[in-house]
C-alpha positions, 0 to 999 in steps of 0.5 A, spaced: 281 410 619 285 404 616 291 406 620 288 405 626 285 398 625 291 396 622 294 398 629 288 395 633 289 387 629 297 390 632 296 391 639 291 385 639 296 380 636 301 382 641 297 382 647 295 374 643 302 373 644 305 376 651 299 372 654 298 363 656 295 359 652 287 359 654 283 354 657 289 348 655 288 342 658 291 340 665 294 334 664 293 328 669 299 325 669 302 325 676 298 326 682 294 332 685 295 334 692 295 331 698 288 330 701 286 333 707 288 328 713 292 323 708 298 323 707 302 319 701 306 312 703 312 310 700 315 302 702 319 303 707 312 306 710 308 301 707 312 295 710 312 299 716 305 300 718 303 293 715 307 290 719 306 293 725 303 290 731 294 291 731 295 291 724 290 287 719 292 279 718 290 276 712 283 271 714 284 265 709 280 261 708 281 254 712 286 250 708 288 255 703 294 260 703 299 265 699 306 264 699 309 270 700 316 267 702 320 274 699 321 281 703 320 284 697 314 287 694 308 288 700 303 282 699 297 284 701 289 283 700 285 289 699 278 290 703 273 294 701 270 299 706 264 300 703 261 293 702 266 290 707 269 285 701 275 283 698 278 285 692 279 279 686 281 279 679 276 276 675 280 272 670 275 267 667 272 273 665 271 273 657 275 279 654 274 286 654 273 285 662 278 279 663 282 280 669 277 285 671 278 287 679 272 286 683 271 287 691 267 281 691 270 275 696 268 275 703 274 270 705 282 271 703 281 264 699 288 265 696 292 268 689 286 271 687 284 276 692 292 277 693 297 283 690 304 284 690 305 292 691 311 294 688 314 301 690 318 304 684 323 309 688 324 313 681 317 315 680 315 314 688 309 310 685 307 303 686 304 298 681 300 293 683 301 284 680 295 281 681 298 274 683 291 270 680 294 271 673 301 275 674 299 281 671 300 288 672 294 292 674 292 298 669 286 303 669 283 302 662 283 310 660 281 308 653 274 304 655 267 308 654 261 308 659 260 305 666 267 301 664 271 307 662 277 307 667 276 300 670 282 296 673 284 290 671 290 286 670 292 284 664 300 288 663 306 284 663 309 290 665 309 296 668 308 303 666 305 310 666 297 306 665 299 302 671 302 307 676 298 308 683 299 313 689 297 310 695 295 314 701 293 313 709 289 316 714 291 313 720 286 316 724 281 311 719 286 307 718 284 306 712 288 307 704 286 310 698 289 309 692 290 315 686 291 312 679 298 316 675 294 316 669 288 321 669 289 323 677 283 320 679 282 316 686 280 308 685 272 308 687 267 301 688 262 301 684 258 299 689 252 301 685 253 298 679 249 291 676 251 285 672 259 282 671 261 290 673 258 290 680 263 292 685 269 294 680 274 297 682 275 303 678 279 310 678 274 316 677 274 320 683 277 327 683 277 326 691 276 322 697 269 322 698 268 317 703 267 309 703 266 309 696 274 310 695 277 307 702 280 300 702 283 296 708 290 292 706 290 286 710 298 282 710 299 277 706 305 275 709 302 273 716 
């Protein structure tokens, strides 16, 4: 008897190790597949398709403006679909939510609603600097509750928690934006109440719809 569950703790050993590692975390530290009907963009196709003619100009404010003297990077304002308004970081907030991204103007006033997009070839990623405060935008992962992936612009520099993809569809014309650092899509939280209404914040698995969807409008016009 002792024989055979010493060969049974064997064979199940052995079978423990000829077998993957079970229910091991996927990691989301890169991007997941292509949506259906978007497709990634690179530089050279964002200033492309920006550039074209049709395509969104910014509507500043009367009096105001951005400069925007250099080719490189894109710069660009960014649009909610879902409540029509434009994205701005909130640099008079108080810490822990300041420079936190909101989509919240109506108009293009200037540096606050204006981003650069700068396309790193290695990493076929983008990071985006808020031109308000000149920081990079990064996706608070480590935040909890309703803050927990929040965007805000607060890095001096860019790596793995400021890294997007950006996607189009041009039957909608319209973008979306994937963080690098947990996978997840950029959403508005339309829905939300008090200083985090209409946040921008990375936590959909997909593109649902309107929540996710942004219009880019050229800075450079």
């Amino acid at each position: 008897m002792m024989s055979v569950v010493l060969s049974l703790s064997a064979l199940l050993a052995a079978s423990a190790l000829a077998s993957p590692a079970a229910r091991a975390a996927p990691r989301a530290d890169g991007p997941a597949a292509v949506p259906s009907g978007w497709e990634a963009v690179d530089g050279t196709a964002l200033t492309r398709i920006t550039g074209e003619a049709g395509a969104r100009k910014a509507p500043f404010t009367a009096g105001d403006g951005v400069s925007a003297t250099a080719a490189e990077p894109e710069l660009l304002a960014l649009q909610s679909a879902r409540n029509g308004q434009f994205t701005a970081t909130e640099v008079n907030y108080a810490a822990p939510h300041t420079g936190a991204l909101r989509a919240r103007s109506a108009t293009i006033g200037g540096a606050w609603e204006g981003f650069a997009f700068e396309w790193d070839e290695a990493s076929a990623t983008y990071a985006l600097k808020s031109l308000a405060n000149n920081r990079y935008v990064a996706v608070e992962k480590n935040y909890t509750g309703t803050a927990q992936n929040v965007l805000r612009a607060r890095s001096t520099s860019a790596g793995g928690w400021e890294r997007f993809v950006l996607y189009y569809n041009e039957q909608l014309d319209r973008w979306a934006i994937q963080s690098t650092l947990n996978g997840l899509f950029v959403a508005m939280e339309n829905g939300y109440t008090g200083s985090l209404q209409y946040a921008l914040r990375a936590r959909s698995t997909e593109i649902t719809g309107s929540w996710e969807e942004f219009a880019l409008y050229d800075l450079g016009a």
